[in-house]
C-alpha positions as CSV (number, residue, x, y, z in Angstrom):
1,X,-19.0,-24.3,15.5
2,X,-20.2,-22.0,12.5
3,X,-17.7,-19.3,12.8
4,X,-18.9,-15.9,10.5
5,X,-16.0,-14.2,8.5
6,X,-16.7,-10.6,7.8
7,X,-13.8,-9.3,5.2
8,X,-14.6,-5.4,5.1
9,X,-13.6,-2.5,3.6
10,X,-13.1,0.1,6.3
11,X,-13.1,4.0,6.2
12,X,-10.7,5.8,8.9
13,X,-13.1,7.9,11.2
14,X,-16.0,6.6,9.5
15,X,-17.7,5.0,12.7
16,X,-21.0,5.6,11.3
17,X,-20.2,3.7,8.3
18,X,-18.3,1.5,10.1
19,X,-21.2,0.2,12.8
20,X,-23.5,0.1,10.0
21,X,-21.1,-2.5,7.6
22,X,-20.5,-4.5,10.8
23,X,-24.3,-4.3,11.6
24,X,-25.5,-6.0,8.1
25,X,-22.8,-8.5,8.5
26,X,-23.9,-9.8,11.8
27,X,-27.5,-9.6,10.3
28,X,-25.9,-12.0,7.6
29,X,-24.4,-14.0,10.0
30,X,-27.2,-14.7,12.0
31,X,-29.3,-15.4,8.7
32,X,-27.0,-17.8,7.4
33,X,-27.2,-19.5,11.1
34,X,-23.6,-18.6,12.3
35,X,-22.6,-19.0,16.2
36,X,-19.9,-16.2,15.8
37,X,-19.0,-13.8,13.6
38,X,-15.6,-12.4,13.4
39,X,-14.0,-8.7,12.2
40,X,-10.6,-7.9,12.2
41,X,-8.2,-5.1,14.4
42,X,-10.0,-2.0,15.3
43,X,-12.9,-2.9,12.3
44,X,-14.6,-0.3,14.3
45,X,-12.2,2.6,14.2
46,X,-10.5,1.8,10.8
47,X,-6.6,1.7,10.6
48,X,-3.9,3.3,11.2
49,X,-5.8,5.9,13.1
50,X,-2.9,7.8,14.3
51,X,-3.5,11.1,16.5
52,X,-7.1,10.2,16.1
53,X,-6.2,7.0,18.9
54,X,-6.0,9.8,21.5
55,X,-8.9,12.0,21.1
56,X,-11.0,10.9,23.7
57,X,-14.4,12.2,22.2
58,X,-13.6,9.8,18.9
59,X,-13.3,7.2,21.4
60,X,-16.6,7.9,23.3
61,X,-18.3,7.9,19.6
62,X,-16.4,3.8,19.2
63,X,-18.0,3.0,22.8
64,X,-21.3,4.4,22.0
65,X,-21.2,2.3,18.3
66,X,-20.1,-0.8,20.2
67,X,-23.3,-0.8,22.4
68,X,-25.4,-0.5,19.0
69,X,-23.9,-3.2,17.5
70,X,-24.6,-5.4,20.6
71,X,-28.6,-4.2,20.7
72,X,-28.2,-6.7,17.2
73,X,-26.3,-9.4,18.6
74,X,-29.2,-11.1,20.3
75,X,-28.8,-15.0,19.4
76,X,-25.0,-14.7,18.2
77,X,-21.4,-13.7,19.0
78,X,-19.8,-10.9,17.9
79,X,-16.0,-10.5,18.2
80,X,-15.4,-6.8,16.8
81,X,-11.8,-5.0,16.6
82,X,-11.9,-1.5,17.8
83,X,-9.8,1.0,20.1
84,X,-10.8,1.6,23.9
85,X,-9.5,3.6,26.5
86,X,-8.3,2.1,29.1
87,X,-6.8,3.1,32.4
88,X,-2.9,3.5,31.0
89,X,-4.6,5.3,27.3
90,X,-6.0,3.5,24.4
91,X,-4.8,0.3,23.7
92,X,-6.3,-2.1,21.0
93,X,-9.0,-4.5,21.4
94,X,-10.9,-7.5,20.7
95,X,-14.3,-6.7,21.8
96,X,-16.5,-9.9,22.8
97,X,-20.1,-9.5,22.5
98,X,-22.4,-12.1,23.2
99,X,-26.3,-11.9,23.3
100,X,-26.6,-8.1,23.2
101,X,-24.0,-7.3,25.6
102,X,-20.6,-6.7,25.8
103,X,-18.4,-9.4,27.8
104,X,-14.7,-9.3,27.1
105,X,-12.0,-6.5,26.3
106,X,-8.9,-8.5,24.8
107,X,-6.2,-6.2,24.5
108,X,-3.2,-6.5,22.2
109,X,0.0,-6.4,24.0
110,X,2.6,-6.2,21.4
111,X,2.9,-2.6,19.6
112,X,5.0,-3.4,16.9
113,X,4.6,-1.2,13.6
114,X,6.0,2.2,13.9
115,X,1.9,3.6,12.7
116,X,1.3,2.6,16.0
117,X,3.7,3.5,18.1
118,X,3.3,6.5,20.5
119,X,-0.8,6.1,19.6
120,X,-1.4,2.6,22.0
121,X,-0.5,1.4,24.4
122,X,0.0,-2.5,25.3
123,X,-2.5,-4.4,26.7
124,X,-2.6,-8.0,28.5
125,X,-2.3,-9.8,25.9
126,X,-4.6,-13.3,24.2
127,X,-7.0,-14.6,26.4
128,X,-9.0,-17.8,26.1
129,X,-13.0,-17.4,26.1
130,X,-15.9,-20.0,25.5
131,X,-18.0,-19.8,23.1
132,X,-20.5,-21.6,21.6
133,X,-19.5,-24.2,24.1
134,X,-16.2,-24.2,23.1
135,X,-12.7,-22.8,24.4
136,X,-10.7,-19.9,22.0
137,X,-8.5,-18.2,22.1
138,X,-8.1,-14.7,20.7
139,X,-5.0,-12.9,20.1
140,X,-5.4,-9.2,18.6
141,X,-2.6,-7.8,15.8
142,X,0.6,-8.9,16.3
143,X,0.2,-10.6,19.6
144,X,0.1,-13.5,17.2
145,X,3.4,-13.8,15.8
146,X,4.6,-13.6,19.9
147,X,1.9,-17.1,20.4
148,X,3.2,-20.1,21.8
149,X,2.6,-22.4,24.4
150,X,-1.7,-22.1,23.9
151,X,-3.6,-23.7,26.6
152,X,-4.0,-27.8,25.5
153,X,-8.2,-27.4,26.0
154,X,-8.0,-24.6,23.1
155,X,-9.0,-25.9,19.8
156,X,-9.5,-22.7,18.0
157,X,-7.6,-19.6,17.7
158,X,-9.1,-16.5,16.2
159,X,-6.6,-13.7,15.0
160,X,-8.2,-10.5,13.7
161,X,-5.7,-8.4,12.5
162,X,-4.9,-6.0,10.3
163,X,-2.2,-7.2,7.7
164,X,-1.1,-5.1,5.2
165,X,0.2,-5.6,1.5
166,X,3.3,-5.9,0.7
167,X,5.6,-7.8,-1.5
168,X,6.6,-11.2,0.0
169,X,4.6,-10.1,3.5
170,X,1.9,-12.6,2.5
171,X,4.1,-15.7,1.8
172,X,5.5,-14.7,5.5
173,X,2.0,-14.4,7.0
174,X,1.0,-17.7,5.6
175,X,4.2,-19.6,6.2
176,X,3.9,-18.2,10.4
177,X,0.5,-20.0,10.7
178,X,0.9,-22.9,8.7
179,X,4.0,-23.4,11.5
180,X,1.7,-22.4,14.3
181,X,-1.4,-24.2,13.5
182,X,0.7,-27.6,12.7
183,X,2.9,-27.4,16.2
184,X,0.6,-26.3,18.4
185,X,-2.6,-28.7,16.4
186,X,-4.9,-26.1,16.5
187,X,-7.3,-24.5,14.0
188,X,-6.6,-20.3,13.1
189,X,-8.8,-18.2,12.2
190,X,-7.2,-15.0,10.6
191,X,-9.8,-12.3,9.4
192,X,-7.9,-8.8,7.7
193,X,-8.7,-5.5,6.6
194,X,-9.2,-5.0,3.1
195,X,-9.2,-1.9,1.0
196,X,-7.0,1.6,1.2
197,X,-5.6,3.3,4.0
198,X,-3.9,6.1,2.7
199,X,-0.3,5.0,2.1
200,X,-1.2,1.3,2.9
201,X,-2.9,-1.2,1.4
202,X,-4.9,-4.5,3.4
203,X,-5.5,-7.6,0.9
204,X,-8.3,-9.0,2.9
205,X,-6.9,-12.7,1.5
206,X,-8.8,-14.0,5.1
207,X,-8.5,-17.7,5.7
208,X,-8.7,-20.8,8.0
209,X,-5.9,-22.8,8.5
210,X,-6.6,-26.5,10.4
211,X,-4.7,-28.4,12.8
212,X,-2.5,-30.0,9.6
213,X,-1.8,-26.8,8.8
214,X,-3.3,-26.8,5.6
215,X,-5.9,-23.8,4.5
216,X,-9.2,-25.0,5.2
217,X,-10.8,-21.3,3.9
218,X,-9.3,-19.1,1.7
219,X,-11.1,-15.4,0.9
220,X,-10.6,-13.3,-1.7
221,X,-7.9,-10.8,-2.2
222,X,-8.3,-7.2,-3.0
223,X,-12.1,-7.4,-2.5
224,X,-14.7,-7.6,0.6
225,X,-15.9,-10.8,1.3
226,X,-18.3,-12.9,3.5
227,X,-17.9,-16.7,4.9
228,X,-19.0,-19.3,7.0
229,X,-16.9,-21.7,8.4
230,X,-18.2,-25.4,9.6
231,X,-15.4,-26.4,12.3
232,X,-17.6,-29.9,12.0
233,X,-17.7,-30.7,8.2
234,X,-15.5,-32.3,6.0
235,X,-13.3,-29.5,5.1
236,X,-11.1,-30.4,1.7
237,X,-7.1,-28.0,1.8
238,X,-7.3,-25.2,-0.2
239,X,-5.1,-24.3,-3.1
240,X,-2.2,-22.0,-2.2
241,X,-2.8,-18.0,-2.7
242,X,-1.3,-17.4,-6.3
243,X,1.0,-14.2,-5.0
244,X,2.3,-17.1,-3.0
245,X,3.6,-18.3,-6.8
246,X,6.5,-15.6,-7.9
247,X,5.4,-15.6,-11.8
248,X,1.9,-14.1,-10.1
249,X,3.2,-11.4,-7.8
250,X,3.5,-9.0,-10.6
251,X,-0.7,-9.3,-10.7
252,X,-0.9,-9.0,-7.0
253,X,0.9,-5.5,-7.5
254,X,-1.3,-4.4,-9.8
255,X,-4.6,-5.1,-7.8
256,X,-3.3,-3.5,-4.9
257,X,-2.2,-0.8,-6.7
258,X,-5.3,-0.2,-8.2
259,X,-7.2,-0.5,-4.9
260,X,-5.1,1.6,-3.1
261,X,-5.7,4.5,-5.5
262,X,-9.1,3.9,-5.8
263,X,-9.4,3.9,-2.1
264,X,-7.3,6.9,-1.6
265,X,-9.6,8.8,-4.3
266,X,-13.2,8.0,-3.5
267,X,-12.5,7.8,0.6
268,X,-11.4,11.7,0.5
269,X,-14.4,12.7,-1.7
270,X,-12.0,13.2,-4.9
271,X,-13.2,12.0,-8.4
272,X,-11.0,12.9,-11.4
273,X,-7.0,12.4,-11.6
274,X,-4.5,14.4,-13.8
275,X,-1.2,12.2,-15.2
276,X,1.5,14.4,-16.9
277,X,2.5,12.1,-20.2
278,X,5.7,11.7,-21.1
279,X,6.0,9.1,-23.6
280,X,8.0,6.8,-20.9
281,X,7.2,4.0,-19.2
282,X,6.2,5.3,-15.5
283,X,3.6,8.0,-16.4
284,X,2.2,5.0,-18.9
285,X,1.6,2.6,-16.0
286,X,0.4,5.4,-14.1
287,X,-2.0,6.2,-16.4
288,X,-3.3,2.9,-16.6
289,X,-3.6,2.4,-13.4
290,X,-5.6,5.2,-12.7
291,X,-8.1,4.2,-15.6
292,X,-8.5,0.7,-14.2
293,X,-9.0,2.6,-10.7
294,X,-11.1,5.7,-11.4
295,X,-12.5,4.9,-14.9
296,X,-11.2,6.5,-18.5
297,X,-13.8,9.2,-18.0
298,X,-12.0,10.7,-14.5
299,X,-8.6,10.6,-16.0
300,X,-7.0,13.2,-18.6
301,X,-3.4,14.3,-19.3
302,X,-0.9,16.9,-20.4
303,X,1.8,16.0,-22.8
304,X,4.2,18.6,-22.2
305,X,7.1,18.5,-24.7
306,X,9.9,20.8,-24.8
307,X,12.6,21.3,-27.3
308,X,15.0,18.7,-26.1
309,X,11.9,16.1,-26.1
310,X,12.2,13.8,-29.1
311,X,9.2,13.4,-31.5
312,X,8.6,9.5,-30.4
313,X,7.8,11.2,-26.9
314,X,4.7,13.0,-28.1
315,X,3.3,10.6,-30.4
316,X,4.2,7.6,-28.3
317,X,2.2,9.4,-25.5
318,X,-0.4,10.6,-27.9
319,X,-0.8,6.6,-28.8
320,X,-1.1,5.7,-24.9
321,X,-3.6,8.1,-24.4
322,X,-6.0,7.4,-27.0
323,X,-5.7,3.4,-26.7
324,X,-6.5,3.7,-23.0
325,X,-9.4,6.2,-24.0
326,X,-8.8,9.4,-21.8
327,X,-9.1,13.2,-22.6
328,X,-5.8,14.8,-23.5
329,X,-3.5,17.9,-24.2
330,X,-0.1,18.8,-25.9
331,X,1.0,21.9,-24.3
332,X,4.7,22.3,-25.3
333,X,6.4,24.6,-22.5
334,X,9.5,25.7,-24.4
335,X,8.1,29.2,-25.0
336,X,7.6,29.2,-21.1
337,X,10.9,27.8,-20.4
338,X,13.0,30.1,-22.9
339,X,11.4,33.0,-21.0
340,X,12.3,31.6,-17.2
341,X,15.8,31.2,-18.5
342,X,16.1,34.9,-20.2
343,X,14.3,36.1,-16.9
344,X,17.0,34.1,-14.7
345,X,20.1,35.7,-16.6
346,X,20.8,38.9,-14.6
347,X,20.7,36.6,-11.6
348,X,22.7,33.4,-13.2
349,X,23.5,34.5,-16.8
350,X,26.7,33.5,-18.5
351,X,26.6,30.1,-16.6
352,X,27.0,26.8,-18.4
353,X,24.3,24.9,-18.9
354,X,23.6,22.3,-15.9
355,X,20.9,20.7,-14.0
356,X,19.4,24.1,-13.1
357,X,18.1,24.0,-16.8
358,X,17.2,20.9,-16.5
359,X,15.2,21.3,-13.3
360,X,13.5,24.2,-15.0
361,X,11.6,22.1,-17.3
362,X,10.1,19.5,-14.6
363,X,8.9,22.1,-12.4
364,X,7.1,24.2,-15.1
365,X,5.7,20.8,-16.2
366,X,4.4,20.8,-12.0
367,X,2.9,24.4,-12.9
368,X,0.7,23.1,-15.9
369,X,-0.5,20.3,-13.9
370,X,-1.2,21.8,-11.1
371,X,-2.5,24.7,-12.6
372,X,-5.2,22.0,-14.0
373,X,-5.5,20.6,-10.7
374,X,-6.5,24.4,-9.2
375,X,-9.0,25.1,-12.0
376,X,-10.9,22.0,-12.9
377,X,-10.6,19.8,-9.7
378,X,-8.3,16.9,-11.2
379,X,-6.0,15.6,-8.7
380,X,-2.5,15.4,-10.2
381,X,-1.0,12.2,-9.7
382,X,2.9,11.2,-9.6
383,X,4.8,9.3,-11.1
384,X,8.2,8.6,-10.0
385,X,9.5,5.0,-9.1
386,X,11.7,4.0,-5.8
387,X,14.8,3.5,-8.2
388,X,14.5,7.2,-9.0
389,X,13.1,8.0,-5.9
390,X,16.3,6.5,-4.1
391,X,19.0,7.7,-6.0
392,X,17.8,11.4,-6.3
393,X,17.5,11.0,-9.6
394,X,14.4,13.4,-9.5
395,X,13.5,17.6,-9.2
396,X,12.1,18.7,-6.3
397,X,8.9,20.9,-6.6
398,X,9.3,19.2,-10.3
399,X,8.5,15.1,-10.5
400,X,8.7,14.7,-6.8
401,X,5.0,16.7,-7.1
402,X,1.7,15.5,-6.8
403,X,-0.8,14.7,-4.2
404,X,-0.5,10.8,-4.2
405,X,2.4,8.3,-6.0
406,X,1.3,5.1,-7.0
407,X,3.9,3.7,-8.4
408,X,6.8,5.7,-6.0
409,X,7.6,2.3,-3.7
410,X,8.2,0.1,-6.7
411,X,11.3,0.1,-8.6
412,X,11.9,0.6,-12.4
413,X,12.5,-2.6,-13.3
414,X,9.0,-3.6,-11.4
415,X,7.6,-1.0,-13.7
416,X,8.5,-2.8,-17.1
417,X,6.9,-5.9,-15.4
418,X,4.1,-4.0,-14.5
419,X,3.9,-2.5,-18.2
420,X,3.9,-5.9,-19.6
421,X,1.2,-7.6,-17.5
422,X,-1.2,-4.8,-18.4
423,X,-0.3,-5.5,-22.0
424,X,-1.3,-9.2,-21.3
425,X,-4.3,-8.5,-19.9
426,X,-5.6,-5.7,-21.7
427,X,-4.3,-6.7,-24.9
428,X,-1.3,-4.8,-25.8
429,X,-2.5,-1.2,-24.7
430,X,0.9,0.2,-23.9
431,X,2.6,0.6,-27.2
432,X,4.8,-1.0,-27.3
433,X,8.0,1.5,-28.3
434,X,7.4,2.8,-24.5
435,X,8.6,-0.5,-23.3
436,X,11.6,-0.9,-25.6
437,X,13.4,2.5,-25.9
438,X,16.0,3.5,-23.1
439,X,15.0,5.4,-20.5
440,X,15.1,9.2,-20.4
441,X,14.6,12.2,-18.6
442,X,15.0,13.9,-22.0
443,X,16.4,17.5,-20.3
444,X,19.0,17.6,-22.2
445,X,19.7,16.7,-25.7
446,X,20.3,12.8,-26.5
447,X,20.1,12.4,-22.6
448,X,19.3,9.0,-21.6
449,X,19.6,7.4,-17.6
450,X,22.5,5.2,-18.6
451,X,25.0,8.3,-18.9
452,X,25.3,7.7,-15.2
453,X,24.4,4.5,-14.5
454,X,24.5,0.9,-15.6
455,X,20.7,-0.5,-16.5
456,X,18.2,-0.5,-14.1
457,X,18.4,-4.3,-13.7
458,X,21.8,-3.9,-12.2
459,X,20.5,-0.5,-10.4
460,X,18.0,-2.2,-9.2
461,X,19.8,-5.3,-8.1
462,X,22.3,-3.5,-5.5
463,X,19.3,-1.2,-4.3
464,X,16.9,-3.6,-3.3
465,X,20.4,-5.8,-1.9
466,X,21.0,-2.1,-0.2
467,X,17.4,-1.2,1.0
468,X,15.4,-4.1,1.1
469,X,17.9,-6.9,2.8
470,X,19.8,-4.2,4.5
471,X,23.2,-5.4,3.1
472,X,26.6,-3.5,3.8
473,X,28.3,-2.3,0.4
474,X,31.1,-5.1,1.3
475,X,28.3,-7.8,0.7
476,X,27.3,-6.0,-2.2
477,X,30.6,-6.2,-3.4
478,X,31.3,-9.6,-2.7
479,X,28.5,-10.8,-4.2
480,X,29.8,-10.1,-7.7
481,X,28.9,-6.6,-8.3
482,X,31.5,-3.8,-9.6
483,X,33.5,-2.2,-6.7
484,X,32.9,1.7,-8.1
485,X,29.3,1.2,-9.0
486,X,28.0,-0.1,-5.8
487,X,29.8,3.1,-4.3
488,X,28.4,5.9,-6.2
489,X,25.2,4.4,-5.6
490,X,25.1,4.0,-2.0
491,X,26.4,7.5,-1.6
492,X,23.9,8.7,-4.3
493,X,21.2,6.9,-1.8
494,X,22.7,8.8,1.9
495,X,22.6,12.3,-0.4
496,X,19.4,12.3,-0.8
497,X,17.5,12.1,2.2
498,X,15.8,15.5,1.8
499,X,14.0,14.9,-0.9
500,X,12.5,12.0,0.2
501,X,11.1,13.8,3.1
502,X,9.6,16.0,0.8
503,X,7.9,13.2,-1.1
504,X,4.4,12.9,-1.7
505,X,2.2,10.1,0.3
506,X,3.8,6.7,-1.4
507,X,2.0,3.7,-1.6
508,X,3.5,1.4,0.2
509,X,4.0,-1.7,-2.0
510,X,7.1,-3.6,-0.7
511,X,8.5,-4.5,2.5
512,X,10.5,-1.9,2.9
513,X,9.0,1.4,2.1
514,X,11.0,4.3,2.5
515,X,9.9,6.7,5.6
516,X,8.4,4.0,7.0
517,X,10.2,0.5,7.5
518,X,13.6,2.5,6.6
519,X,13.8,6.3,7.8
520,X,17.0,7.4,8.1
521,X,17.8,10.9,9.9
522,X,17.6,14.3,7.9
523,X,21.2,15.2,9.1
524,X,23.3,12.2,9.0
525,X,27.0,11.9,9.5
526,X,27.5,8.1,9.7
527,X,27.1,7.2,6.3
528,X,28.1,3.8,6.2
């Protein structure tokens, strides 16, 4: 059998654009003499679809785009992923078509992710169909990590899915169906989304895995793709994906990172991005990113100084900005500031000075940008990090702002790797003072994120124990880390709750993004 792979990048709600992608690739399929061609979960649709799964007019548009696809599936197979309404709501489904008509509904069974919870409903489940004279089976989402047992006839499973990125998700993926395909002898065909989603991410990274359980097929990452696969010829293994190797992950971050922004950009119609400077290491990587994403010519920043910001902080921004080649402006806000503070004193006067000061100075920074953002159409971008982000150490209204974060799911010690694999590949373009001084909110004089804290490596060691392995404090503790630290930063963590509900959309880079795979209640009285 000559099975068609069709790794797209898909736009939510774009089922015009949608049929008309699928459409050329079953034209390429059949040119290139394919039996079947393959797409992955609701393909159609686009994913997560959300509220969108229940409006029964976007679903009659879906139905009406299937039956155009099958007008050019004269001479082939199509197996196409898209949402249909069926008689207990819409459930997700892997739509057979097979000489210009529609066959087989395969509906997944197994709602899993939270995205789609409360938006389908479970269907019946893999089901085995012939074609091309052969039995296979096809299992929709995550029906397939539930697979076992698969009837002894089947030689072929097909899994179209929609997989997203996320660190160590892939070495899991890969790891599930080398197990499968080697137990069970049979040969897998996975076929993923690729491109942005809003908040999420899908690497493509498509593949075939034979009977040995070796990978037969192995697609790009990060990128749309097209393949044929000969069930028949002499298929040599693979080499292993490289995010697979831990000294490569830092690269796999930054392509998805970079797609996901680019994505999130050019899919709502939005073409320039603002990125306020600082001189530190987060708006640095930011800033890169968005040039690698959007191009130098969309990106410009504000350096913003203030009187407690150091003279490195200016001219180490000043250096970023003109080795990465984007428009910039110093606009020093301690006039502004000086005033908010003499207009505050009838109100707060004779105070000491505390983190209301402090907080003063993000959020006027948030004015200028978005003040830029409101007049010439660039789209301020964030840039916090989940260390940060997760201790609270960050001003509502002030850094929290902007209308997408990056970086906000990684933490700061993944932003110094980050930082230096740019410098590897792009020769050195962060300066490289921004990766050696201490980090520093610079609100107050000689202020510097260690006052509180030990370094971030040790930060970030308990958090990601805390948030991303779901360990208790005891385990913390008992794994060699200081008694009082792991305390004040676990309670630091429960405090702050609110302001991540008032985050912008975060990128979700890890396994365990916050709001998503952990979401803990607003009011919260446990706090263990």
């Amino acid at each position: 059998m000559k099975i068609a792979l069709a790794q797209l990048n898909y736009t939510i709600g774009d089922i015009a654009g949608n049929t008309a992608k699928i459409i050329i690739a079953v034209e390429r399929a059949k040119a290139e003499g394919a039996d079947v061609v393959v797409f992955a979960e609701q393909a159609l649709s686009g994913t997560p679809a959300f509220d969108l799964l229940r409006k029964t007019t976007f679903l009659e548009l879906c139905d009406e785009a299937l039956d155009e696809i099958a007008s050019y599936c004269n001479g082939i197979t199509a197996v196409v992923g898209a949402p249909v309404l069926m008689q207990n709501g819409t459930q997700s489904a892997a739509v057979v078509i097979n000489n210009g008509k529609i066959e087989r509904y395969i509906t997944k069974a197994n709602i899993t992710a939270r995205r789609e919870m409360g938006f389908l409903n479970s269907g019946e489940g893999v089901k085995v169909v012939r074609i091309a004279g052969e039995k296979v089976a096809i299992v929709v989402g995550d029906d397939f990590s539930f697979l076992k047992d698969v009837d002894r006839d089947v030689d072929i499973i097909f899994s179209i899915n929609a997989r997203r990125y996320g660190k160590g998700l892939m070495s899991y993926r890969y790891e599930t169906m080398h197990n499968l395909a080697f137990v069970e002898s049979k040969t897998i065909v996975l076929i993923n989304h690729v491109g942005g989603s809003g908040e999420i991410v899908y690497d493509g990274t498509s593949c075939v895995i034979d009977s040995k359980g070796d990978i037969a097929l192995l697609m790009k990452s990060f990128e749309e793709d097209f393949a044929v696969f000969d069930t028949l010829a002499d298929n040599k293994p693979c080499e292993l994906p490289q995010e697979l190797l831990h000294h490569e992950r830092t690269g796999y971050i930054y392509r998805a990172a970079v797609l996901g922004l680019r994505d999130y950009f050019f899919k709502n119609g939005y073409k320039k991005a603002c990125v306020g400077l600082s001189g530190g290491i987060d708006s640095a990587v930011v800033a890169c990113i968005a040039v690698e994403a959007l191009g130098r010519e969309n990106v410009k920043a504000l350096l913003m100084p203030s009187q407690f910001s150091t003279d490195h902080s200016v001219t180490d921004a000043t250096a970023l900005a003109e080795s990465i080649g984007i428009e910039y402006s110093v606009l020093p806000i301690s006039e502004a500031y000086t005033s908010v503070v003499n207009t505050l004193k009838p109100a707060i006067g004779g105070r000491e000075f505390d983190a209301t000061e402090e907080n003063i100075q993000a959020r006027l920074r948030t004015i200028m940008l978005m003040a830029v953002q409101n007049k010439t159409g660039y789209v301020v971008l964030n840039s916090s990090n989940k260390s940060e982000n997760a201790l609270g150490m960050c001003t509502l209204y002030g850094d929290t702002a902007g209308a997408f974060s990056v970086t906000g799911d990684l933490y700061k010690t993944e932003m110094f790797d980050l930082a230096r694999y740019i410098n590897k590949i792009y020769n050195g373009i962060i300066p490289e003072n921004i990766l050696e001084k201490e980090p520093s909110s610079e609100l107050h004089p000689g202020q510097k994120d260690s006052d509180e804290l030990p370094p971030y490596n040790v930060v970030d060691a308990i958090l990601m124990r805390m948030i991303e392995q779901g360990q208790h404090r005891e385990e913390i503790i008992n794994a060699g880390f200081d008694a009082e630290v792991v305390e004040k930063i676990h309670s630091m963590v429960m405090q702050n709750e609110k302001k991540r509900y008032q985050f912008p959309p975060v990128l979700r880079l890890s396994a365990c993004a916050f709001g998503h795979e952990r979401l803990m209640p607003l009011i919260n009285k446990y706090g263990d």
